[in-house]
C-alpha positions in Angstrom: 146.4 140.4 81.0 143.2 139.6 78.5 140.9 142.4 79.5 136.9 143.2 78.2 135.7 146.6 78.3 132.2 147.5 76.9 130.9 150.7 75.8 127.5 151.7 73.8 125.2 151.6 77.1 123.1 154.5 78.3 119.3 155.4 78.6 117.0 154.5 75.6 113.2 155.3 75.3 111.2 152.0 74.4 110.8 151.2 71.1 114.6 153.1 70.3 117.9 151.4 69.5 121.5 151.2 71.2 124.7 149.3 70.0 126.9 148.2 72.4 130.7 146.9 71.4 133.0 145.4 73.5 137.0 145.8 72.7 139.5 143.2 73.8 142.6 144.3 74.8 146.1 142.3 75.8 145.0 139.4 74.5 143.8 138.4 70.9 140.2 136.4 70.9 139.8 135.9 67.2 139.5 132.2 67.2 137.1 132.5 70.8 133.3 132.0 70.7 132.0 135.6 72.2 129.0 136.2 73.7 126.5 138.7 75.6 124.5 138.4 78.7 123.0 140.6 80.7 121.9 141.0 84.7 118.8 142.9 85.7 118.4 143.3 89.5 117.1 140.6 91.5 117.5 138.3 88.6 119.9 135.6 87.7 122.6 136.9 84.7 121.0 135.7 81.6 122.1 134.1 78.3 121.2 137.0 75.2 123.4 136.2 72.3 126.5 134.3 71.3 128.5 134.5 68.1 131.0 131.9 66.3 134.9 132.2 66.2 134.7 132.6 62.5 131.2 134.6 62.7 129.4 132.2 60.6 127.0 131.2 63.6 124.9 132.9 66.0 122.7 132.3 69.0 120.1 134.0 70.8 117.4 133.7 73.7 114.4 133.7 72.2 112.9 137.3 73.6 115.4 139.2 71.7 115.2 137.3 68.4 114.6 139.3 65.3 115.6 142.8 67.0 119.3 141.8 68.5 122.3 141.4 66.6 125.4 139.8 67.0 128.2 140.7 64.9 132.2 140.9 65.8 135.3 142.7 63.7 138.1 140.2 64.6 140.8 142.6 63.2 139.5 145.2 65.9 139.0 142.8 68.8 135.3 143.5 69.1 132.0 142.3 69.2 128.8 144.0 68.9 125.5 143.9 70.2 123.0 145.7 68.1 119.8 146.3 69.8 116.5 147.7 68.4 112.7 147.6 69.1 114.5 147.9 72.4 111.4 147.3 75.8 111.5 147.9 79.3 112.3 144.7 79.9 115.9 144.6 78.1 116.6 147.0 80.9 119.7 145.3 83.0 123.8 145.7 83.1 125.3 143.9 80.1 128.4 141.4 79.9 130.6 141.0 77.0 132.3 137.2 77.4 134.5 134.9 75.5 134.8 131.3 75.8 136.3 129.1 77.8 138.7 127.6 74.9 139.2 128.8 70.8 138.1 127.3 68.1 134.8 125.7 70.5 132.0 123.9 67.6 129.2 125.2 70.4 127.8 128.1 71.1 127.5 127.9 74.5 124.5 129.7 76.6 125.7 129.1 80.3 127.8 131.6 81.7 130.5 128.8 83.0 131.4 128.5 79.7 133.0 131.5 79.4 136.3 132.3 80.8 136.7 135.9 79.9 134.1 138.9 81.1 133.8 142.6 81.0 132.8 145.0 83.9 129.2 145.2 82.6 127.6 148.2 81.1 124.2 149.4 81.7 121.3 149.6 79.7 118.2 151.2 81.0 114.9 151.3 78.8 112.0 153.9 79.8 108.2 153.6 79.3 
């Protein structure tokens, strides 16, 4: 059974940095499309970051540009979310996903895209 786990979460001042990862396990997703969203309470989950099967393209909600990255080690299973410049308002529990299908040409931002989730990790951001 294809299982997500994340790790990397925890308590960040603003301004500082966290890198979250999140390991497959029982299934390979090297040829999935793997994404990030995250949750903050009260809100609806939200679209952060999305990364090709091959790792050649890469997505992201425009409030995070320029300070998140995407990457993923296929031999290892795992995708990365590096976050810096981090602000109160990237506080909220972050998913790890992977698509629907493999080998997808778009980089989907909806969460119904994505057949595969992790337990969510959280991220909390102080002022």
């Amino acid at each position: 059974q294809a299982q997500l786990v994340e790790s990397g979460g925890g308590l960040v001042q603003a301004g500082g940095s966290l890198r979250l990862a999140c390991t497959a396990s029982g299934q390979t997703f090297s040829n999935y499309n793997r994404g990030w969203f995250r949750q903050a309470p009260g809100k609806e989950r939200e679209f952060v970051a999305a990364i090709g099967w091959n790792g050649g393209r890469t997505s992201y909600v425009d409030s995070v540009k320029g300070r998140f990255t995407i990457s993923r080690d296929s031999a290892k299973n795992t995708v990365y979310l590096q976050m810096n410049s981090l602000k109160p308002e990237d506080a909220a529990v972050y998913y790890c996903a992977a698509d629907l299908r493999p080998f997808r040409i778009i980089l989907y931002t909806v969460s119904q895209e994505y057949g595969y989730w992790g337990q969510g990790i959280q991220v909390t951001v102080s002022s």
